[in-house]
mmJSON file of the N, C-alpha and C atoms, coordinates in Angstrom:
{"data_MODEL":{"atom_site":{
"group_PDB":["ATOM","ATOM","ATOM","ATOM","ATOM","ATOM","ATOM","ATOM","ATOM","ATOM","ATOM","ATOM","ATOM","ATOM","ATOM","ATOM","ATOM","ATOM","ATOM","ATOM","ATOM","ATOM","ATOM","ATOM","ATOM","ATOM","ATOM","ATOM","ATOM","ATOM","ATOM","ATOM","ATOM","ATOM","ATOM","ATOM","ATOM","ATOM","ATOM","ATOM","ATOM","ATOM","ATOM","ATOM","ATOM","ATOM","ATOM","ATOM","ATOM","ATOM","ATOM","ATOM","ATOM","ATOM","ATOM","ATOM","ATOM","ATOM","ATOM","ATOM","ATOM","ATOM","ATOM","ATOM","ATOM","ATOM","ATOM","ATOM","ATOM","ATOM","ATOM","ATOM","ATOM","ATOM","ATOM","ATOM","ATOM","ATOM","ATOM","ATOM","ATOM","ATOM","ATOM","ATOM","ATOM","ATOM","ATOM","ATOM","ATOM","ATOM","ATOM","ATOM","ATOM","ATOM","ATOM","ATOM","ATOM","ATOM","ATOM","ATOM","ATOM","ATOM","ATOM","ATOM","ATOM","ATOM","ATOM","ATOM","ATOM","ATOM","ATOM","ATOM","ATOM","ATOM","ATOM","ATOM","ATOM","ATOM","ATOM","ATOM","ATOM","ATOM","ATOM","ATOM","ATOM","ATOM","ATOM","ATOM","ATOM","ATOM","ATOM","ATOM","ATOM","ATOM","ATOM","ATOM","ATOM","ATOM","ATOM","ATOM","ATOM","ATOM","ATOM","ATOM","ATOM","ATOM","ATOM","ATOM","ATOM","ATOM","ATOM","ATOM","ATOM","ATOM","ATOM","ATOM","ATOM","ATOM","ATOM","ATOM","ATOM","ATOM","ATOM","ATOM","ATOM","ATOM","ATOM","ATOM","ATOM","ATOM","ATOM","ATOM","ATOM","ATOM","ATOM","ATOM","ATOM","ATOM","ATOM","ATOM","ATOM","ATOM","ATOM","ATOM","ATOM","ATOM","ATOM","ATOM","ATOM","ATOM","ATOM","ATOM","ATOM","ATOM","ATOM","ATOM","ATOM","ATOM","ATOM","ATOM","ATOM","ATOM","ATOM","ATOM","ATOM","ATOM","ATOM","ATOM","ATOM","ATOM","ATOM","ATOM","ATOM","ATOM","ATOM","ATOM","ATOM","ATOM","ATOM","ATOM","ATOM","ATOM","ATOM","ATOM","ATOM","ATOM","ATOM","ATOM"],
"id":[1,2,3,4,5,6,7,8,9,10,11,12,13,14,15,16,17,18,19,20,21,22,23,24,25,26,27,28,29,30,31,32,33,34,35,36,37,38,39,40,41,42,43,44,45,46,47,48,49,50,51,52,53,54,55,56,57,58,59,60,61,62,63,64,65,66,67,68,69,70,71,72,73,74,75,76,77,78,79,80,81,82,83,84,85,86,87,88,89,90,91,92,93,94,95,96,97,98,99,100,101,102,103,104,105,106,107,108,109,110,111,112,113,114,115,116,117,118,119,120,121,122,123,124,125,126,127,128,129,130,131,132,133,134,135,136,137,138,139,140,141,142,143,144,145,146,147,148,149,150,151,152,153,154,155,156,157,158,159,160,161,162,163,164,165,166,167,168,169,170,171,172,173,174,175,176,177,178,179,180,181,182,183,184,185,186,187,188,189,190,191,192,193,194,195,196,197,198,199,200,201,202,203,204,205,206,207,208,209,210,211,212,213,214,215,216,217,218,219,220,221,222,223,224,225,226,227,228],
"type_symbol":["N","C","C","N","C","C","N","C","C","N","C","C","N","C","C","N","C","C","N","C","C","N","C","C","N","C","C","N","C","C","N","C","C","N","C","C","N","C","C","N","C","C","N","C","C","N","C","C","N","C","C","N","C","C","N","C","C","N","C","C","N","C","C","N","C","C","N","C","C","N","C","C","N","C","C","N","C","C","N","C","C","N","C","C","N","C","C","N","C","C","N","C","C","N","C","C","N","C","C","N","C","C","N","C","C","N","C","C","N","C","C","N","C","C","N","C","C","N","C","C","N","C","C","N","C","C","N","C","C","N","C","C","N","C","C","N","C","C","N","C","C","N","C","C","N","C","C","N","C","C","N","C","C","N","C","C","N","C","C","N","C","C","N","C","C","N","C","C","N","C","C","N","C","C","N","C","C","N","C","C","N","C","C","N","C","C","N","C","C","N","C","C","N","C","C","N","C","C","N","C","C","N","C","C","N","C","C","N","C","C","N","C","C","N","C","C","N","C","C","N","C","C","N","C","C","N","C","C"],
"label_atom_id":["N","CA","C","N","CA","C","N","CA","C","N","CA","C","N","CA","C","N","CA","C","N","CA","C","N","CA","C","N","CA","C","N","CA","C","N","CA","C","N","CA","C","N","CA","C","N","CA","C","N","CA","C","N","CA","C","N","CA","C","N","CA","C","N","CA","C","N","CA","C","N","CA","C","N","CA","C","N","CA","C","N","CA","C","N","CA","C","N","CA","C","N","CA","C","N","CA","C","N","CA","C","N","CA","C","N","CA","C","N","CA","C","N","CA","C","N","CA","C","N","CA","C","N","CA","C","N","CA","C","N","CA","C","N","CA","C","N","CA","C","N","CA","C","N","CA","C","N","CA","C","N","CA","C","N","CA","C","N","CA","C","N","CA","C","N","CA","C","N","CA","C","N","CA","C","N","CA","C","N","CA","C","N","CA","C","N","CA","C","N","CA","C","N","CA","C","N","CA","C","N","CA","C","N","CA","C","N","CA","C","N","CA","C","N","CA","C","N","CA","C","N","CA","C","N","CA","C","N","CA","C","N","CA","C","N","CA","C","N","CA","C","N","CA","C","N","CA","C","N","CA","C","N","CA","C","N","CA","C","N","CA","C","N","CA","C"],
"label_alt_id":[null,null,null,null,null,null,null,null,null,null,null,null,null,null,null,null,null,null,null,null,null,null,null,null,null,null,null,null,null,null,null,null,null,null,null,null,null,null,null,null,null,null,null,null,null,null,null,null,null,null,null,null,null,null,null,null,null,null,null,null,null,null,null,null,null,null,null,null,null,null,null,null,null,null,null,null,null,null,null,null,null,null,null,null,null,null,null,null,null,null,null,null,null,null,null,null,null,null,null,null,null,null,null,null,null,null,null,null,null,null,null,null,null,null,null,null,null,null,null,null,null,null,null,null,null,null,null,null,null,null,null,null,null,null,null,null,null,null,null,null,null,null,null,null,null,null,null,null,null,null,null,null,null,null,null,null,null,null,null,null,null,null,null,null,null,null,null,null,null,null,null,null,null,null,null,null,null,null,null,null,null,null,null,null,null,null,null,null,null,null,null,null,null,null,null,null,null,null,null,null,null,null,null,null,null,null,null,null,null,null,null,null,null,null,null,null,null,null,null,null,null,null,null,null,null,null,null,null],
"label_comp_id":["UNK","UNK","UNK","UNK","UNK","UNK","UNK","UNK","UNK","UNK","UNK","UNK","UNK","UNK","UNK","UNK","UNK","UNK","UNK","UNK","UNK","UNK","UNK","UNK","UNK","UNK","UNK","UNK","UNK","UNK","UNK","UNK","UNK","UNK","UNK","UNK","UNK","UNK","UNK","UNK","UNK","UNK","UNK","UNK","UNK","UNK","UNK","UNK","UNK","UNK","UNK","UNK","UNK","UNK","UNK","UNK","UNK","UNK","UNK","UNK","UNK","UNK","UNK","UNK","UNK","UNK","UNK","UNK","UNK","UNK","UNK","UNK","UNK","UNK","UNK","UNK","UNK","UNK","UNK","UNK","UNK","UNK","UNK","UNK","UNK","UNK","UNK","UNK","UNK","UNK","UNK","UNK","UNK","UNK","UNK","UNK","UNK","UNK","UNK","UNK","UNK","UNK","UNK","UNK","UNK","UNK","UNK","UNK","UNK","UNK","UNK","UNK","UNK","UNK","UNK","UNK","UNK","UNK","UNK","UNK","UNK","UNK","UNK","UNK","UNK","UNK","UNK","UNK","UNK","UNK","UNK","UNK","UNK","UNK","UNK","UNK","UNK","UNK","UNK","UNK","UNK","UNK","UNK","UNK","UNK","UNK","UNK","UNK","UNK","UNK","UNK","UNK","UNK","UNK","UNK","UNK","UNK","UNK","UNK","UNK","UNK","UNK","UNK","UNK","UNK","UNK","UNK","UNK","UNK","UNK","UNK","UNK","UNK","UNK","UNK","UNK","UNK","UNK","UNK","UNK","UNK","UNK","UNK","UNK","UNK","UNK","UNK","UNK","UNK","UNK","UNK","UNK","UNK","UNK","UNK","UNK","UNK","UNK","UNK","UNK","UNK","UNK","UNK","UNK","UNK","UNK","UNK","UNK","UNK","UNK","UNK","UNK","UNK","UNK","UNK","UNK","UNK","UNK","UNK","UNK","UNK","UNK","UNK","UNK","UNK","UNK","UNK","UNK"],
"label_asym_id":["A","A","A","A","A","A","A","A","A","A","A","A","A","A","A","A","A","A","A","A","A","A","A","A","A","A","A","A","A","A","A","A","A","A","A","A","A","A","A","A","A","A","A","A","A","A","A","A","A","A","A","A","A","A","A","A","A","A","A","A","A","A","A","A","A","A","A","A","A","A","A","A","A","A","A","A","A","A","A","A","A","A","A","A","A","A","A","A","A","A","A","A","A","A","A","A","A","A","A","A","A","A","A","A","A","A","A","A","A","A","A","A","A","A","A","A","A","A","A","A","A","A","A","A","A","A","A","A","A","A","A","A","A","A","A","A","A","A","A","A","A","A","A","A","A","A","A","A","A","A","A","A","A","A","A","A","A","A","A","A","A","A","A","A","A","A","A","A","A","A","A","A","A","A","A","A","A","A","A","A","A","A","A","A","A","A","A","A","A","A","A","A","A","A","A","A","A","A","A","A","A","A","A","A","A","A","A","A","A","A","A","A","A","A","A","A","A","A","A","A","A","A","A","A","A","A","A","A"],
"label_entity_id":["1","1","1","1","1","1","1","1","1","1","1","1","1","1","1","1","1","1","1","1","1","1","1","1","1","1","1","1","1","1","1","1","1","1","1","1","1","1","1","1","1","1","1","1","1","1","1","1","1","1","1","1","1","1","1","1","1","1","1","1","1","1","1","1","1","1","1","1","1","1","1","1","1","1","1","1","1","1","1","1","1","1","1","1","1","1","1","1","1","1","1","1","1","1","1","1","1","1","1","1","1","1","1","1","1","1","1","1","1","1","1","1","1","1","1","1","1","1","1","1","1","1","1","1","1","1","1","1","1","1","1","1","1","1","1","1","1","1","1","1","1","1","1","1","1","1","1","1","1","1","1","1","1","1","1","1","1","1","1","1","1","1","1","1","1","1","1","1","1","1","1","1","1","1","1","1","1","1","1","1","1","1","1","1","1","1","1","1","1","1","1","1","1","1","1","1","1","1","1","1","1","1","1","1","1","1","1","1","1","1","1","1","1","1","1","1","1","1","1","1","1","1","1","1","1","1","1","1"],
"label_seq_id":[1,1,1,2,2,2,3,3,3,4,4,4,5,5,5,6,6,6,7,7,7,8,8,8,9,9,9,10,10,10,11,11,11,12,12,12,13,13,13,14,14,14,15,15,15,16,16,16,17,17,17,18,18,18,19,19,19,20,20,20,21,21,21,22,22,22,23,23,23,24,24,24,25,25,25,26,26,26,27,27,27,28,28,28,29,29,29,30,30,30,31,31,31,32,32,32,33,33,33,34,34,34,35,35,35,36,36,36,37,37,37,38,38,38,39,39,39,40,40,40,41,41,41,42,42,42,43,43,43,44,44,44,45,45,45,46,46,46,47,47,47,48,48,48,49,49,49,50,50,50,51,51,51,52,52,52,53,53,53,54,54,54,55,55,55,56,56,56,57,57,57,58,58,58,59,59,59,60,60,60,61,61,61,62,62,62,63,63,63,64,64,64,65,65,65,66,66,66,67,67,67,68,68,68,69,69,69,70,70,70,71,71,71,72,72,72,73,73,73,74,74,74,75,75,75,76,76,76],
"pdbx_PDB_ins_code":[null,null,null,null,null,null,null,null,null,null,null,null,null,null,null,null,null,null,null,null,null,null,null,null,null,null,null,null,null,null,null,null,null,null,null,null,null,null,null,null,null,null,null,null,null,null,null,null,null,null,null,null,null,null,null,null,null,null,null,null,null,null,null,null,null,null,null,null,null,null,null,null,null,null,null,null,null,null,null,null,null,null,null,null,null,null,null,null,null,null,null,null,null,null,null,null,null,null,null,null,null,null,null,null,null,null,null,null,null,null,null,null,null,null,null,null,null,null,null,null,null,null,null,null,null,null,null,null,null,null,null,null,null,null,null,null,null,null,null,null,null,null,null,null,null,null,null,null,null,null,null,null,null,null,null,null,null,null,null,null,null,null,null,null,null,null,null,null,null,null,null,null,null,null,null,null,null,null,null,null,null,null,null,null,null,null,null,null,null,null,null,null,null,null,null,null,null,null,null,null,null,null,null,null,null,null,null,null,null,null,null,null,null,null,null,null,null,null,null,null,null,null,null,null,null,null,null,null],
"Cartn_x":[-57.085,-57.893,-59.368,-60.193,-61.452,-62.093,-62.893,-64.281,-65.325,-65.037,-65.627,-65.693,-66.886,-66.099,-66.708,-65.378,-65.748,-66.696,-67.006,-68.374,-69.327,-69.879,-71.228,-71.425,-70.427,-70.639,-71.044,-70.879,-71.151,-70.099,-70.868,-69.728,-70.218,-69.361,-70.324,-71.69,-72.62,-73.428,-73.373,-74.344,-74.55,-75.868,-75.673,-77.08,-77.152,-77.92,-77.932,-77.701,-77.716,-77.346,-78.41,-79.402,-80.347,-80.947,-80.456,-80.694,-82.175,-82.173,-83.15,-84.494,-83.328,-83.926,-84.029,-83.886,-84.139,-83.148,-81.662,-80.984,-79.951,-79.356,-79.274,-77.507,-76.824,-75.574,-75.189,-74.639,-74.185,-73.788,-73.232,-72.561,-72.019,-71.333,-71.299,-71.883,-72.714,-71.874,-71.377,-70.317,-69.105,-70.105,-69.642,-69.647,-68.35,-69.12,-68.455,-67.355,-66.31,-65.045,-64.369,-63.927,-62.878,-62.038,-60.617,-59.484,-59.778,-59.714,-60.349,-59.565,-58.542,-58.017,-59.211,-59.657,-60.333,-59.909,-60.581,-60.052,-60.831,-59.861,-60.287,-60.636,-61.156,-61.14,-60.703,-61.239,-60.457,-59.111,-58.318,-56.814,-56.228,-57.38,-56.364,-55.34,-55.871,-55.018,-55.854,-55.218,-56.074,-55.597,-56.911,-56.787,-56.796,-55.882,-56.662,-57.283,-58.65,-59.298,-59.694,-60.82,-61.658,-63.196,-63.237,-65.084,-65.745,-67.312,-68.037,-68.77,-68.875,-69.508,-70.798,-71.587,-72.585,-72.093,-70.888,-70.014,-69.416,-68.948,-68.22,-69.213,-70.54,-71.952,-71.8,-72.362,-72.429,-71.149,-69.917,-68.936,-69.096,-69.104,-69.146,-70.533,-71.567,-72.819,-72.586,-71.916,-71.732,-70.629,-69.486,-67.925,-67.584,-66.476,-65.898,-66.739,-66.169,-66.529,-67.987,-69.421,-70.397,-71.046,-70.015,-70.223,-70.167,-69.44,-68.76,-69.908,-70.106,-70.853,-72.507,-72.633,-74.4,-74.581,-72.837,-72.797,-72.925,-72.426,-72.768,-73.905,-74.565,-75.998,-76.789,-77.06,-77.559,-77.355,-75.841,-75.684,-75.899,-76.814,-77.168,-78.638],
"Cartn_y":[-1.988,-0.788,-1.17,-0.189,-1.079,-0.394,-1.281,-0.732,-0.075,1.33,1.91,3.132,3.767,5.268,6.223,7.329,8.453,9.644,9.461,10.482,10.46,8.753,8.276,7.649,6.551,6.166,4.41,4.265,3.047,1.927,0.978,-0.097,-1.509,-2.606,-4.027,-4.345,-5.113,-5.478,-6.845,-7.949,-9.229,-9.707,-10.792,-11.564,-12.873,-13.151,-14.978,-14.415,-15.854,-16.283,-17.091,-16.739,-18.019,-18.784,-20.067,-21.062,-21.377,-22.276,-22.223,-23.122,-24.223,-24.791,-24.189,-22.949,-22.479,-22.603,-22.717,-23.135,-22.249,-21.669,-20.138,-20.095,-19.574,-19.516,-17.482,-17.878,-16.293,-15.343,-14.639,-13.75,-11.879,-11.431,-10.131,-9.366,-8.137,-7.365,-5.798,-6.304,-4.52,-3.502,-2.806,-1.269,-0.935,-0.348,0.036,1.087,1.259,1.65,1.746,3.163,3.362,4.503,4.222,5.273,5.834,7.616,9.175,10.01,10.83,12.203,13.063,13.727,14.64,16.153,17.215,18.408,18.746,19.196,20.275,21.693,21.88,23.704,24.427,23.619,24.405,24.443,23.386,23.369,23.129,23.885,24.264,23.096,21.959,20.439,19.373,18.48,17.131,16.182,15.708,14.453,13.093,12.196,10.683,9.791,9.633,9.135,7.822,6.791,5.845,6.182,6.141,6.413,5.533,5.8,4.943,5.622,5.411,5.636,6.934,6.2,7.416,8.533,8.534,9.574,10.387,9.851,10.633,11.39,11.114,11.928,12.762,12.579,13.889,15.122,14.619,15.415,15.975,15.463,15.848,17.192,17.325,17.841,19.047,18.578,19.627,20.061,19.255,19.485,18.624,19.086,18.004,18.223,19.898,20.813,20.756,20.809,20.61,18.961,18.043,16.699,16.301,16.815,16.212,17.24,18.611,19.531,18.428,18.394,17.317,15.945,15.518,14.773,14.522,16.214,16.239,16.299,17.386,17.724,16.631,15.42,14.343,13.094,13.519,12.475,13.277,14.503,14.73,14.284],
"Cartn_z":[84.531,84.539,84.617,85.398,85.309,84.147,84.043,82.896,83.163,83.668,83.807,83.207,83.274,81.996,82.719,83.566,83.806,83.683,82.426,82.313,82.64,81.739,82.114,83.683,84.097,84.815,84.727,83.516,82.77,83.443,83.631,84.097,83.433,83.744,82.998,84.304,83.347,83.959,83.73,84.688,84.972,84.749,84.168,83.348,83.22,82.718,81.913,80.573,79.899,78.692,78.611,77.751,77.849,76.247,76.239,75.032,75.057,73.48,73.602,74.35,75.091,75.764,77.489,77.161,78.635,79.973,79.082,80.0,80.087,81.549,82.006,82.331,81.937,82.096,82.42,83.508,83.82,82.34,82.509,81.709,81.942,81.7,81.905,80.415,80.564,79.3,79.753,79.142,78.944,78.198,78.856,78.316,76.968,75.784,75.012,75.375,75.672,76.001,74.978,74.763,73.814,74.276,73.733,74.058,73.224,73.736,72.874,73.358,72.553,72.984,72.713,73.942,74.159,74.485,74.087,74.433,75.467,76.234,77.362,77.426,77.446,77.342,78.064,79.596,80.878,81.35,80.316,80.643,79.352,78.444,77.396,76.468,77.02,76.1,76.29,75.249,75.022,76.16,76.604,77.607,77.166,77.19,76.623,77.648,77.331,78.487,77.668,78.517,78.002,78.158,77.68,77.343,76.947,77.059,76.598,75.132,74.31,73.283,73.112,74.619,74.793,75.109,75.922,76.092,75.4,74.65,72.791,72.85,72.394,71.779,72.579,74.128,74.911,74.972,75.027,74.488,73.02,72.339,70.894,70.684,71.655,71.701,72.529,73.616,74.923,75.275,73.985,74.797,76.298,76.592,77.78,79.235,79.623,80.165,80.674,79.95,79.734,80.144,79.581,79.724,81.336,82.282,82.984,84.189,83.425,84.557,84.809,83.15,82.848,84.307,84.09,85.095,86.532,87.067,88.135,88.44,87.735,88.327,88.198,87.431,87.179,88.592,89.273,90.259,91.476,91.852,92.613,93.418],
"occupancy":[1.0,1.0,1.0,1.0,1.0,1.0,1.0,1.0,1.0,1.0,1.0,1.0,1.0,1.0,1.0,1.0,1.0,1.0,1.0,1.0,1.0,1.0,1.0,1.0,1.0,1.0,1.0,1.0,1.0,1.0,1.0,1.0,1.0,1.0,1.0,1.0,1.0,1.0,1.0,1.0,1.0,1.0,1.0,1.0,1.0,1.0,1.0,1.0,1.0,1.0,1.0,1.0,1.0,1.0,1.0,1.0,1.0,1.0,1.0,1.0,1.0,1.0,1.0,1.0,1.0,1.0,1.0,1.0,1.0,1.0,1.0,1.0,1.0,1.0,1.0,1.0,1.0,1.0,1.0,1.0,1.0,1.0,1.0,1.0,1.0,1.0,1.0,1.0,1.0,1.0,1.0,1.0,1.0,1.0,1.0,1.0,1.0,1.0,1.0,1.0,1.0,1.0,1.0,1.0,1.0,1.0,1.0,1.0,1.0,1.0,1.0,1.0,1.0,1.0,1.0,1.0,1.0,1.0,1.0,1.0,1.0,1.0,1.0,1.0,1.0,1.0,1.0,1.0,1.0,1.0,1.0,1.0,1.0,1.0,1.0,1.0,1.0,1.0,1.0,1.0,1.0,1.0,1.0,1.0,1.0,1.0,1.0,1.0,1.0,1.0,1.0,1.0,1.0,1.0,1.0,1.0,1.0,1.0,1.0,1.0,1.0,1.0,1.0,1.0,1.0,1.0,1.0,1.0,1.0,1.0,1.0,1.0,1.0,1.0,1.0,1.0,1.0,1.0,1.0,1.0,1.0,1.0,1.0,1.0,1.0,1.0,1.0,1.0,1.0,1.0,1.0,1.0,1.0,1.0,1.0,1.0,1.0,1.0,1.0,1.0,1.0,1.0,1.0,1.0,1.0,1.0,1.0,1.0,1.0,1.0,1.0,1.0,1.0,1.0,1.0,1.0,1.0,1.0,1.0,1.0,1.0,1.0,1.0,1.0,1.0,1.0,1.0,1.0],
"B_iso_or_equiv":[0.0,0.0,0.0,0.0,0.0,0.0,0.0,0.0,0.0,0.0,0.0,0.0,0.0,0.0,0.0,0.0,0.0,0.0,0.0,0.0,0.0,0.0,0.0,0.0,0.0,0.0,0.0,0.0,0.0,0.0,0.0,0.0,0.0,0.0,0.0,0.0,0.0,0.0,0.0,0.0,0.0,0.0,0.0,0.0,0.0,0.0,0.0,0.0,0.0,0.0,0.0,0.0,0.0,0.0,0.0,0.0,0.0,0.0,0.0,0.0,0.0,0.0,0.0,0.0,0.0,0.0,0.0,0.0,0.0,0.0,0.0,0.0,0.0,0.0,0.0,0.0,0.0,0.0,0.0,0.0,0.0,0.0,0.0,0.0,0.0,0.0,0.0,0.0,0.0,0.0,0.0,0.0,0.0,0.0,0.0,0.0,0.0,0.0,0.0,0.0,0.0,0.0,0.0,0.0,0.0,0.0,0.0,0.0,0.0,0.0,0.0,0.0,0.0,0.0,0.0,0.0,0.0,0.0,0.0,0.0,0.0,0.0,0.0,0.0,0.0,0.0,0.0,0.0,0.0,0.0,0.0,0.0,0.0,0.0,0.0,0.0,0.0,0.0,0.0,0.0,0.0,0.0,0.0,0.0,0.0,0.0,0.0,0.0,0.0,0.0,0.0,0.0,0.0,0.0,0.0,0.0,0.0,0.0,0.0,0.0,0.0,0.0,0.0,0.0,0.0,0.0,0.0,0.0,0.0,0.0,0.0,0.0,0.0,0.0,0.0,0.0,0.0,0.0,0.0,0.0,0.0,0.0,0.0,0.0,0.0,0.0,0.0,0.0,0.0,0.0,0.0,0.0,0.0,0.0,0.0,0.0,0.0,0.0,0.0,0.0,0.0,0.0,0.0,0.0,0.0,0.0,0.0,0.0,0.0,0.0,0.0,0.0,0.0,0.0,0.0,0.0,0.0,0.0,0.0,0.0,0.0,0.0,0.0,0.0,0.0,0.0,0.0,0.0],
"pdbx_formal_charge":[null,null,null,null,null,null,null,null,null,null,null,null,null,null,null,null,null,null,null,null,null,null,null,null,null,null,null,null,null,null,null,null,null,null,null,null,null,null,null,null,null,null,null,null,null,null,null,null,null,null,null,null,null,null,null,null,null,null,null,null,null,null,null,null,null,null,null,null,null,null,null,null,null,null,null,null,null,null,null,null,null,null,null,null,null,null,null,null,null,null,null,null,null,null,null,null,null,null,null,null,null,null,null,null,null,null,null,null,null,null,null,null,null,null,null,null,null,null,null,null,null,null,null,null,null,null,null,null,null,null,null,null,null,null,null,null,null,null,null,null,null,null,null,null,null,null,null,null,null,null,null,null,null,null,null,null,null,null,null,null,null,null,null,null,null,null,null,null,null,null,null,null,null,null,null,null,null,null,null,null,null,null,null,null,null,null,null,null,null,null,null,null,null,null,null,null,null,null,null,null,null,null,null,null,null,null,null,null,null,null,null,null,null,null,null,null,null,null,null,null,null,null,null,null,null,null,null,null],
"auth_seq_id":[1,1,1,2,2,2,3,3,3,4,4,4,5,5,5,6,6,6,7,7,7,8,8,8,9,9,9,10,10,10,11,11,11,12,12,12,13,13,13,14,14,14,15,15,15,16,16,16,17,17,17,18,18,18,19,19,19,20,20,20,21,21,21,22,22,22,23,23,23,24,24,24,25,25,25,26,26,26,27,27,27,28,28,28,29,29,29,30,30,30,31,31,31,32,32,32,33,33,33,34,34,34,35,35,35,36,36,36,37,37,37,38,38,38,39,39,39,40,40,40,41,41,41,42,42,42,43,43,43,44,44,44,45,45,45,46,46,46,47,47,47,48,48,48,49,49,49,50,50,50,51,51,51,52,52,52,53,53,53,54,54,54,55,55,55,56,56,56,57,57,57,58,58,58,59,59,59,60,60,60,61,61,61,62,62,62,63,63,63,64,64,64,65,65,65,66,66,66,67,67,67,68,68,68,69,69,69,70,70,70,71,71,71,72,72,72,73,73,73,74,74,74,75,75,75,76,76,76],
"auth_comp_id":["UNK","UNK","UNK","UNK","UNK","UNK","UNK","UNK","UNK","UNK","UNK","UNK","UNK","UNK","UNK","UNK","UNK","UNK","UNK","UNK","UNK","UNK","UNK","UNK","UNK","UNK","UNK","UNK","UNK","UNK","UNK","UNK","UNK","UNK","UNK","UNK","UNK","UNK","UNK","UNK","UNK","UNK","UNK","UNK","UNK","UNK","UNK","UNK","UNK","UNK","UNK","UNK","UNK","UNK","UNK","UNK","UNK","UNK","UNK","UNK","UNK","UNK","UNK","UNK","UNK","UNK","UNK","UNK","UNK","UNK","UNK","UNK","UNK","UNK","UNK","UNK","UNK","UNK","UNK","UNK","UNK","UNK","UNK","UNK","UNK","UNK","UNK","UNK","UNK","UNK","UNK","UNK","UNK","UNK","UNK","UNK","UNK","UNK","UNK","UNK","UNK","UNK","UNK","UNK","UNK","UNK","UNK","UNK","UNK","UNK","UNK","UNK","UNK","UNK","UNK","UNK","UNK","UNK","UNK","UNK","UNK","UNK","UNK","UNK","UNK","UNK","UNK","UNK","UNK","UNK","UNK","UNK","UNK","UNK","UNK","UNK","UNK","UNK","UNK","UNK","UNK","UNK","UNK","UNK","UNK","UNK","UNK","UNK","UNK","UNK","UNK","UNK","UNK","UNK","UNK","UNK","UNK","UNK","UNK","UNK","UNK","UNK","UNK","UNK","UNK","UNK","UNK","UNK","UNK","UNK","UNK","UNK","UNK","UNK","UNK","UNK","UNK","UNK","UNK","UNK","UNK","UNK","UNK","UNK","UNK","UNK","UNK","UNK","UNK","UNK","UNK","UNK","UNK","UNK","UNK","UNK","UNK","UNK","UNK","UNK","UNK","UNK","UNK","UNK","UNK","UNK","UNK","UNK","UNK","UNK","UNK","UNK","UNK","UNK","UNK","UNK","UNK","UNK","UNK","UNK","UNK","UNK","UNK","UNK","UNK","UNK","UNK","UNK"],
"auth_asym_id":["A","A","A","A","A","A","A","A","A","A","A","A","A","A","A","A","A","A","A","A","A","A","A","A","A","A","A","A","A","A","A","A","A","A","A","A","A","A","A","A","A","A","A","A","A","A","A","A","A","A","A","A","A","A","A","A","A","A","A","A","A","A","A","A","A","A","A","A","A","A","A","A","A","A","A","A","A","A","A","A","A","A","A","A","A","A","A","A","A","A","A","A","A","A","A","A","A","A","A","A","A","A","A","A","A","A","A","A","A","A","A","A","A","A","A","A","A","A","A","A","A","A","A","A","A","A","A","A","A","A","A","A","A","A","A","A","A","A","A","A","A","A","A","A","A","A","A","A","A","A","A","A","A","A","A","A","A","A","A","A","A","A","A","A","A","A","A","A","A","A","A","A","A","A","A","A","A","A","A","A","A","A","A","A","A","A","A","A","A","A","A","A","A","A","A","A","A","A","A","A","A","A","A","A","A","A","A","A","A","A","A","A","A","A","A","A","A","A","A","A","A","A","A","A","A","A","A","A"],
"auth_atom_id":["N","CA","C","N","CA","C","N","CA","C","N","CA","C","N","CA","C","N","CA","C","N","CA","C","N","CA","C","N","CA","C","N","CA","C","N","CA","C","N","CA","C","N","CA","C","N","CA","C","N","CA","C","N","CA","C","N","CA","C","N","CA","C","N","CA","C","N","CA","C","N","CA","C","N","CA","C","N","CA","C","N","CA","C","N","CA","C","N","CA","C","N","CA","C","N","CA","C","N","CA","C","N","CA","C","N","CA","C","N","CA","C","N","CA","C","N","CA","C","N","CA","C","N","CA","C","N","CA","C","N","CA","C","N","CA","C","N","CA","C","N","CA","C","N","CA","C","N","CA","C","N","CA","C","N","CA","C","N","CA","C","N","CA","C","N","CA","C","N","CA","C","N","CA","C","N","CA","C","N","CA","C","N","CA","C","N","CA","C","N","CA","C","N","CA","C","N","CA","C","N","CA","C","N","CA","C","N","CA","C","N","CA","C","N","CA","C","N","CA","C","N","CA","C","N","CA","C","N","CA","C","N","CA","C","N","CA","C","N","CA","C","N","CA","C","N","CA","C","N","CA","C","N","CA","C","N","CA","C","N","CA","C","N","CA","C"],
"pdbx_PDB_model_num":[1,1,1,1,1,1,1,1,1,1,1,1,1,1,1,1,1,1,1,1,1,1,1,1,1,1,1,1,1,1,1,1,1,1,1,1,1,1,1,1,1,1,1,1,1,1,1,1,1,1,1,1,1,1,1,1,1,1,1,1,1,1,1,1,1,1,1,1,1,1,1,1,1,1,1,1,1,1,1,1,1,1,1,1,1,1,1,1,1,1,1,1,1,1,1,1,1,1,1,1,1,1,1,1,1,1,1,1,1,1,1,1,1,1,1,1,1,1,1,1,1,1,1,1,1,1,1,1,1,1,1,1,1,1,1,1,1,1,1,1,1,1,1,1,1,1,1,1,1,1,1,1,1,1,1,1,1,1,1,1,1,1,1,1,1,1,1,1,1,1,1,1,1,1,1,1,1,1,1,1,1,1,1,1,1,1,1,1,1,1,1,1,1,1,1,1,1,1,1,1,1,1,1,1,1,1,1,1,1,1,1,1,1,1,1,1,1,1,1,1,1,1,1,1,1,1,1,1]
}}}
């Protein structure tokens, strides 16, 4: 499954690792991902999705419904 989270849009990102002698080793970091039964409003039942953390909040603030609308208008 990838690591990605439907709401936000969050995926891993790519970096160094850097010691303290300045010496640079790749690395990824993940996105906080967690399995969440979520409610739907518009179909009336819980979904279990993966999310990212920032995602919970915006659901938890705006509901699912709300979360997912925030989303569109944002990726326009």
């Amino acid at each position: 499954m990838a690591k990605v989270c439907p709401i936000t849009g969050k995926r891993p990102m790519s970096g160094n690792n850097v010691s303290h002698a300045n010496n640079k080793t790749r690395r990824r970091w993940e996105p906080n991902l967690q399995w969440k039964r979520v409610w739907v409003e518009s179909e009336r039942r819980y979904v279990r999705m993966r999310i990212s953390t920032r995602a919970l909040r915006t659901i938890t603030k705006l509901g699912y419904d709300g979360a997912v609308a925030k989303r569109r208008a944002t990726a326009r």
